[in-house]
N, C-alpha and C positions, 0 to 999 in steps of 0.2 A: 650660565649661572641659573640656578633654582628661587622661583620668585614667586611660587606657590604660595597661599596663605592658606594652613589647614585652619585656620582658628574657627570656622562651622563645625568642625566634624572632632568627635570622641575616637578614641584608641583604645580599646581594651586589649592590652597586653598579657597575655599570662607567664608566670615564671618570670615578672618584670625584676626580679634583684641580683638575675643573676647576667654575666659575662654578656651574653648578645642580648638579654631583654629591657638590660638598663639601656646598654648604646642606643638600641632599639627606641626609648622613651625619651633619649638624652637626641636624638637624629629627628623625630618628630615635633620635639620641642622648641629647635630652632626655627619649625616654620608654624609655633604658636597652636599647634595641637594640642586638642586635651584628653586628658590623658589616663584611665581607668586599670591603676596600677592593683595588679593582683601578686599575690607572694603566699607559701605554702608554712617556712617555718618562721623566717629571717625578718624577724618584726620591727627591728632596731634599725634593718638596712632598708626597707620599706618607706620610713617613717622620715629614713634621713633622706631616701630619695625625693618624698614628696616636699620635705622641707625646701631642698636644694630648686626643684621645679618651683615650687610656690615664689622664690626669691626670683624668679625671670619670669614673674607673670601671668605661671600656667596654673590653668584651671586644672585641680587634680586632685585624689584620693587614694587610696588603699584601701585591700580588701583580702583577707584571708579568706581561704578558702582549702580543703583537702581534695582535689583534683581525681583523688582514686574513688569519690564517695560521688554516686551521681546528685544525692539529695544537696550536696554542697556545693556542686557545679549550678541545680538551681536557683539554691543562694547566695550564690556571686552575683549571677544573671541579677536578679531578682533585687540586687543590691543597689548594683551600679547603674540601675535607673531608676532605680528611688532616689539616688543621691547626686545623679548625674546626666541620667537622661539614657537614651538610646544608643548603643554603640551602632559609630556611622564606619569605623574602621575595626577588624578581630585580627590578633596575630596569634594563634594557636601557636606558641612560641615552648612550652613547661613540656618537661619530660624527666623520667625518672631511668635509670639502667639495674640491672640484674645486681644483687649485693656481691660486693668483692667475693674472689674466692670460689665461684660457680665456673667450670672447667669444661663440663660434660651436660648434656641435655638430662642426664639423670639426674643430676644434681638439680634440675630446674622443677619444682611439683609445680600442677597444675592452678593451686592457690598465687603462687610467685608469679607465675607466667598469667592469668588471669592480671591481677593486680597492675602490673608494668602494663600490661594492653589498656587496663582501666585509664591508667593515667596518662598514656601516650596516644593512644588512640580514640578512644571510650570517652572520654571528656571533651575532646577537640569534635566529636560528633554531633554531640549534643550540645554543648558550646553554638556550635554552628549553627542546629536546628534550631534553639532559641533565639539565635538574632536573625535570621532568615526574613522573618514576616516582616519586621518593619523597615528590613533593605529594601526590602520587595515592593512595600507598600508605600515607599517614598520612591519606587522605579530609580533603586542607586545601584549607582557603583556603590620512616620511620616505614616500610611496603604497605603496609595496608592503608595510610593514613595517604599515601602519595597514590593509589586507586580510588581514594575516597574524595581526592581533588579534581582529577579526571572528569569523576561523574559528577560534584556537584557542579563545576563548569561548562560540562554538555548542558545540564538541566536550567540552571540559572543564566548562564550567558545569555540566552535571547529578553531575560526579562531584565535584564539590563545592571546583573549582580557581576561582576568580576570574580574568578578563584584564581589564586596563585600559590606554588609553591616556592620556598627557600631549601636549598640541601646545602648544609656547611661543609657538611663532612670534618674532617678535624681540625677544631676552634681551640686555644688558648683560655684558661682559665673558665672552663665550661667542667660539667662534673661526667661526661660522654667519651672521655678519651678511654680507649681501650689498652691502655698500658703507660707509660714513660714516655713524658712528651721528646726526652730527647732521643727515643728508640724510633718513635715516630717517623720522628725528621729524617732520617731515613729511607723512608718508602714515600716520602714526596719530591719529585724533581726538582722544584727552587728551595727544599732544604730548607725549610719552615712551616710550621701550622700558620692555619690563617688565625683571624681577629674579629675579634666580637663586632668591633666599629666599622669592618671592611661587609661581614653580614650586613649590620644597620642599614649601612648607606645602600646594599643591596634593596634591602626592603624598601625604604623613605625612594629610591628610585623609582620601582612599580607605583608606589602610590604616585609620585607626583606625575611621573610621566607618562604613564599609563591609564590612570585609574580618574575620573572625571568627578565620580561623586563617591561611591563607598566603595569597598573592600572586605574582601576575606584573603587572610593569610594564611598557609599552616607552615611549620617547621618540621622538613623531614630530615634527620640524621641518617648518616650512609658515608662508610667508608669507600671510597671512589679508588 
């Protein structure tokens, strides 16, 4: 049984309103994490999240932010410890996919393909770079983005930062499915996608059993 108490240490979640980043906020909240909920458009389901969390107790907020825009990745940072303090845990969790209807790499311009790396990669970098200093200086604990965990784990491991990744592959009620969830089921051997909550408790695992004081997370998508 898990008997952790996160209630020391902040979450900053990105992409917190959707399928794995609620379970995500809703999986750290049972062991009294707080919790630095960010969302892109969905402001109503944001709002009812933090409500819900505030009703068991949890320290929390909301924070819009446009994820493609680095000056806005900034001011999330820059937000959530004005309001909240220092993120002690990051789940680079938010990701956007190519607009329906894109078939052929021709179909993809370099503005489109740019943009999708902004928000999947590009944000989760810098994201990272701005909470570095103060993991560091407290000695705490998608391909490109799953290379970029690799190295900051070489670099940061000895000074006492953890890196971890998550890969779903195909999740339920997430906006990443590459076609028809029931064409899917399919091409998976137990004949179902997985579950936003079955990720969660992926994640809430490395933290608690793993992870002593902070955390970095990132979410990489990959059909396996």
């Amino acid at each position: 049984m898990l008997t952790t108490d996160l209630k020391p240490h902040l979450a900053l979640i990105t992409g917190a309103t959707g399928g794995i980043g609620r379970a995500t906020c809703l999986a750290l909240a049972n062991f009294n994490c707080s919790l630095a909920i960010h969302y892109h458009s969905a402001h109503s389901t944001a709002e009812a999240l933090v409500t819900d969390l505030r009703s068991k107790g949890i320290r929390t907020e909301a924070f819009q932010a446009d994820l493609r825009r680095y000056d806005g990745v900034r001011e999330l940072y820059r937000q959530v410890i004005e309001r909240l303090g220092h993120p002690t845990i990051l789940f680079n969790n938010a990701g956007i996919a190519m607009k329906s209807g894109v078939k052929d790499v021709q179909d993809v311009t370099v503005e489109m393909f740019e943009e999708t790396w902004r928000a999947n990669c590009g944000s989760a970098y810098l994201l990272t770079q701005l909470c570095l200093p103060e993991m560091e200086k407290k000695g705490s604990s998608k391909s490109a983005l799953h290379g970029l965990i690799h190295w900051l784990s070489q670099i940061y491991g000895p000074k006492g930062v953890t890196v971890n990744g998550v890969a779903p592959a195909l999740i339920t009620g997430t906006t990443m499915l590459p076609g028809e969830p029931e064409d899917l089921k399919s091409k998976i051997p137990i004949g179902r996608l997985g579950t936003p909550e079955e990720v969660a408790e992926t994640v809430l695992w490395m933290y608690v059993y793993h992870i002593s004081r902070s955390a970095i997370s990132s979410l990489w998508n990959q059909i396996f």
